[in-house]
Each structure stands twice: as C-alpha cells, then as structure tokens.
N, C-alpha and C positions, 0 to 999 in steps of 0.2 A: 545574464546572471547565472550562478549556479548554486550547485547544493553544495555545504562543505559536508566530509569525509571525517571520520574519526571523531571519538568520543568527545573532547575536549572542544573543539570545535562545535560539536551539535551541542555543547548543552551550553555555550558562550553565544551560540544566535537563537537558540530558544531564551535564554534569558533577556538578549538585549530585544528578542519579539517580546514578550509578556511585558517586559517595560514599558516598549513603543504604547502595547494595544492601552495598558493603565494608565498611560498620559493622555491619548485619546480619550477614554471614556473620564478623566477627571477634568476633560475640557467641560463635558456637559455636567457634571458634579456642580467644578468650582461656577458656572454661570446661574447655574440652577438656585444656587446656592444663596448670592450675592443678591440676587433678582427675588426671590422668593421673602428674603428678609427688609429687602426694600435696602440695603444697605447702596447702592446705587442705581441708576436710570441704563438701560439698554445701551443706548448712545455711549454714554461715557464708559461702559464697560469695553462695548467694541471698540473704541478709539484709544483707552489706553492698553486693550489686548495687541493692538495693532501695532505702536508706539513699542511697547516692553519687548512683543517679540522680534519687530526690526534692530532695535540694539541691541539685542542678547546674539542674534544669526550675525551681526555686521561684525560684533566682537569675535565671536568662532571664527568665523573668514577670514578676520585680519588675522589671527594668531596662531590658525592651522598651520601643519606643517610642510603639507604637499600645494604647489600652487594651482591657482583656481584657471581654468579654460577661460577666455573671454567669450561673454553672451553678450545678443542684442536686448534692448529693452522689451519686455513683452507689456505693453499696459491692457492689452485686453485679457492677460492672465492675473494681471494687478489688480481691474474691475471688479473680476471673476471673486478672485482673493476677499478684496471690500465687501463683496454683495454679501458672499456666505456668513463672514464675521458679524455684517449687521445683521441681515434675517435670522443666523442662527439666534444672534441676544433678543431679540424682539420676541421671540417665539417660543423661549425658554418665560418668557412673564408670565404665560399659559401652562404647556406642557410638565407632565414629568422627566426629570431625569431621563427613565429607560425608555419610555415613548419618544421623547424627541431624540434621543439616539438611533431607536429603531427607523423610525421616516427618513432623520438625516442616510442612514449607510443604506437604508432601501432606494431614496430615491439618488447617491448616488451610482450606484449601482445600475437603474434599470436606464441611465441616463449613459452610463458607457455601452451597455449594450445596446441600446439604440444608434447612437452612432456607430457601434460597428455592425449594424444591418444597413444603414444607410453607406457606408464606405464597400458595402458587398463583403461581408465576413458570412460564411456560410451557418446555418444553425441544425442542426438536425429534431429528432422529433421529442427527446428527452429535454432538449435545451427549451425547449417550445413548451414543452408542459411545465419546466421550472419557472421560464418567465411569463406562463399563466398561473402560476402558483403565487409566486410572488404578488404578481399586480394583485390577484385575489386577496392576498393577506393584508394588503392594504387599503384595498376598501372597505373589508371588515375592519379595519383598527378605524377607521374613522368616519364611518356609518353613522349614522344618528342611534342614538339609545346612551340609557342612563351613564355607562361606562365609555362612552367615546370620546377623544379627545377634543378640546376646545377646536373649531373647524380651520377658523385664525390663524390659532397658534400652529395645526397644524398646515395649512395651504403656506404659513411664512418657513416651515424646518423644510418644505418639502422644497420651495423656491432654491434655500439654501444648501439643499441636495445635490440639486440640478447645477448651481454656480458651482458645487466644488468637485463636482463632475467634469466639467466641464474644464475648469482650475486644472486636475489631475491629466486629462487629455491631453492641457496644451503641456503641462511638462514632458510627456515622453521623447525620449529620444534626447534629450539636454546632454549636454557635452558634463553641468557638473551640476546636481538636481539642488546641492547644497547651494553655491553659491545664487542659481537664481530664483529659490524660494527667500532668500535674501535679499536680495534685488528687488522680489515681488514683494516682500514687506513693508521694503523702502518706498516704494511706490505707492501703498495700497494705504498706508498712512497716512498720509496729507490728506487724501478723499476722508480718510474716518474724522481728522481733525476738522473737517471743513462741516461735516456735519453734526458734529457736536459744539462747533460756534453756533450755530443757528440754535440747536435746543438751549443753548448758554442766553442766547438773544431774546429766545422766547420765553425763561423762565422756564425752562421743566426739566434742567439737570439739577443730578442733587448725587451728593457720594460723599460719603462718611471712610476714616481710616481706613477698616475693615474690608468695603467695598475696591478701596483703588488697588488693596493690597490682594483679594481673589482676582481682580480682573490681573494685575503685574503676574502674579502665581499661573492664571493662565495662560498670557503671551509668554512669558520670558522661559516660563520651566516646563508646564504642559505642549505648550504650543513651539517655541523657541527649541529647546533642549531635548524634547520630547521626537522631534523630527529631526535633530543631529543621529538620536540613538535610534531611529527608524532607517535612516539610510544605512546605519552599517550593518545592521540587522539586513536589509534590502540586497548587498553585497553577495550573501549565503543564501538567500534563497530566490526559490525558482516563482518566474513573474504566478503561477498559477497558485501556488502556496501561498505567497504575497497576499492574492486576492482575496484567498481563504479565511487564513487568519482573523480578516477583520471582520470577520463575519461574528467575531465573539466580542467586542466591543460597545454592540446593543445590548448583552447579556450582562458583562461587567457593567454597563451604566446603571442598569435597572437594579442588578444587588448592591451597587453602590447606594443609590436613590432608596432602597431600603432600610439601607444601616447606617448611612447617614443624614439620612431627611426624613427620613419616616412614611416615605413613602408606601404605597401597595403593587403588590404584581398582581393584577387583577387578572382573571382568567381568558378575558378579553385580548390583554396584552399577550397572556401567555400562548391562546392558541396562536394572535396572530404573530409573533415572536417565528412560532415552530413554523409556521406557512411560510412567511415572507422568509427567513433565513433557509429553510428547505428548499425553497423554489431556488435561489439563487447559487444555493449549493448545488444543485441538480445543473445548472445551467454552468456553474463553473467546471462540472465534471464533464461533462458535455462538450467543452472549449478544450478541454486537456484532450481528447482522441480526434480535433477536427487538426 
C-alpha cells in the first residue's frame, strides 16, 4: 500500500476513511439499538446481518468492473466471521454502545499483537509499555464496581475481539480482500441461518419490521458497503495508518451511544478509553521504527 500525493487525493481517502470508521462504529449503534428496544433477539439479528451482507458483497462482485483473482475457500475464516457476528449481538443485550466498541477494537488489537510475538515479530520497550497499558485499561473497564460493564456481556465482545482478529489475520496477503470477504459471507451465513432455526425451534426468536430492517442496515450498508469503501480507502494508505485510524471508532461509538441512545461516558469509560487506545497507539508507533 501507499500514501497518495496531492491535495485531491488526501482529502478523497480521508473521506472515504471517516466514512469507513462511521460504518464501523454504526455497526454497534444499529445493534445496540435494535437489542436495547427489544425490536429483535440476537440470533436473528446476526443471521440476517449475515444474509444482507453476503448479497449486498455478492452483488458488488458480480457488477465490478475490474476482474476478481480466484481464491480458495477459507471456512476457518468463515467460522471466524460467524463467531464475531454472533458474540458481537449477544453481548450488545448488555453493553453500551462505546464500551462494547471499546473491548471489541481492544481485544482485536491485543490479539494481533500477540500473534505477532508468537510468529517472532520483535517488540521494543515503548511497544511493551503500550501493550501493558492497554491490557491495564481493560481490566479497569471491567473490574467490579458500580460502573463496570456487565462481566457476560463483556467476556462475550471480548471472544468477538479475538475471532475478528483472528478473521483479519487470515485475510492478509489475499490476492483480492474484496472478493473473499464475499466468499466469507457466503459461507458464514448458513452457520448464522442454522442457528437461528434452532432459537425458531425453541421459541425465543422474535423481530418486529423495525428490527429486520436495523439488522439489513447493518449487513448490507454498514457492514456490506461500509467495507467496499474501506478497501478503497485501504488502497491510499500505509498498512500502519490503516491501523491507526481505527483506533477512533471506540470514540465515535461512544458519542454515537450518547446522542442516539442516551447513553453516558462515564469517567470509567473515559479514563479506560485514554489507557487502552494510548497503549495501543504507543505500540503502533512502536511497530512503525521496528
């Protein structure tokens, strides 16, 4: 990847970044949202976020212009895919907004970096204090005491951390990251469908208009559309900027969760906000002189 050059240019991938990061952060918005008002059940959110966004990528793909590389099947990046979609809805029935945004990008975060200490990626001693910062910030946001977040809800955003770490890892290097985030929706979908026959079996789905239509708004536009305009964004910038940026996405969810739900930034959140996105910024500067 690189940087582009000239005015026109930086303010056409700063825009299409700012778009990317507000699709991201209106994933945990529109779930937050749907879940909070009871307008639908977890399950059926993640299955038909799953569903909206494989037709929306399958449609892009067929009607692009430039043709797509052939990939193999990845289903351990499809698992990967399924797992985060469901624990992220499950875990949003608890958390706010900016708090499960904050866990989700902390813990995927400290889950790349761990695999690049296990693969022998060198760390020096600033990167070491960031990723002691970080894990600090996150055992205060979810310590016991009056402002901590539900334990649940947080051990299930943090699982979901971990999978789309994980998700993200096995992409690199893809010949064409578009077509098989495609591929892996087409796959990851029948897993969400198979699990929401069972809550259909058992009696505990339930969705209302409103509900099918934030979870479609999620797959198809946040999630779908949202990561068309992320790769071309991704195009202009340098893999360590990439990483950056999303470091404002916990911040957008949390004013989002503010002025649309009514939510609070409690001080709790906020120190561990500064901690965990500090340490990690620390750590990504860290990675930009090894």
């Amino acid at each position: 990847m690189h940087e582009a050059r000239g005015g026109p240019h930086i303010f056409q991938t700063t825009v299409l970044t700012a778009v990317a990061m507000l699709a991201f952060a209106a994933n945990s918005l529109l779930c937050r949202l749907a879940l909070l008002r009871r307008e639908i059940d977890p399950v059926s959110f993640a299955g038909i976020r799953l569903v909206s966004g494989a037709i929306m990528l399958a449609v892009i793909v067929r009607f692009r212009s430039e043709p797509h590389a052939p990939s193999h099947a990845d289903w351990l990046a499809a698992a990967m895919l399924f797992a985060y979609v469901a624990f992220f809805s499950f875990a949003y029935l608890t958390l706010s907004a900016g708090t499960g945004a904050l866990i989700l990008f902390g813990a995927v975060q400290l889950t790349m970096f761990s695999v690049g200490l296990r693969s022998g990626e060198k760390f020096g001693s600033l990167a070491w204090l960031g990723l002691a910062l970080a894990v600090a910030g996150l055992v205060y946001l979810v310590s016991p005491g009056i402002a901590a977040p539900p334990l649940v809800g947080a051990a299930l955003m943090a699982i979901a951390g971990v999978a789309w770490g994980v998700y993200s890892l096995r992409g690199r290097g893809v010949a064409d990251p578009l077509a098989a985030t495609a591929g892996n929706f087409a796959r990851a979908a029948p897993l969400a469908l198979l699990m929401s026959a069972f809550f259909i079996t058992n009696a505990r789905a339930y969705a209302n208009e409103a509900g099918v239509a934030l979870a479609i708004a999620s797959g198809a536009l946040t999630s779908g559309i949202g990561y068309v305009i992320w790769y071309a964004a991704l195009s202009k910038l340098t893999a360590m900027r990439a990483a950056t940026v999303q470091l404002s996405v916990p911040l957008i969810a949390a004013f989002g969760g503010v002025a649309f739900l009514s939510e609070a930034i409690t001080p709790r959140l906020a120190a561990a906000s500064a901690t965990i996105l500090g340490g990690i910024a620390m750590v990504l500067a860290s990675k930009s002189h090894t």
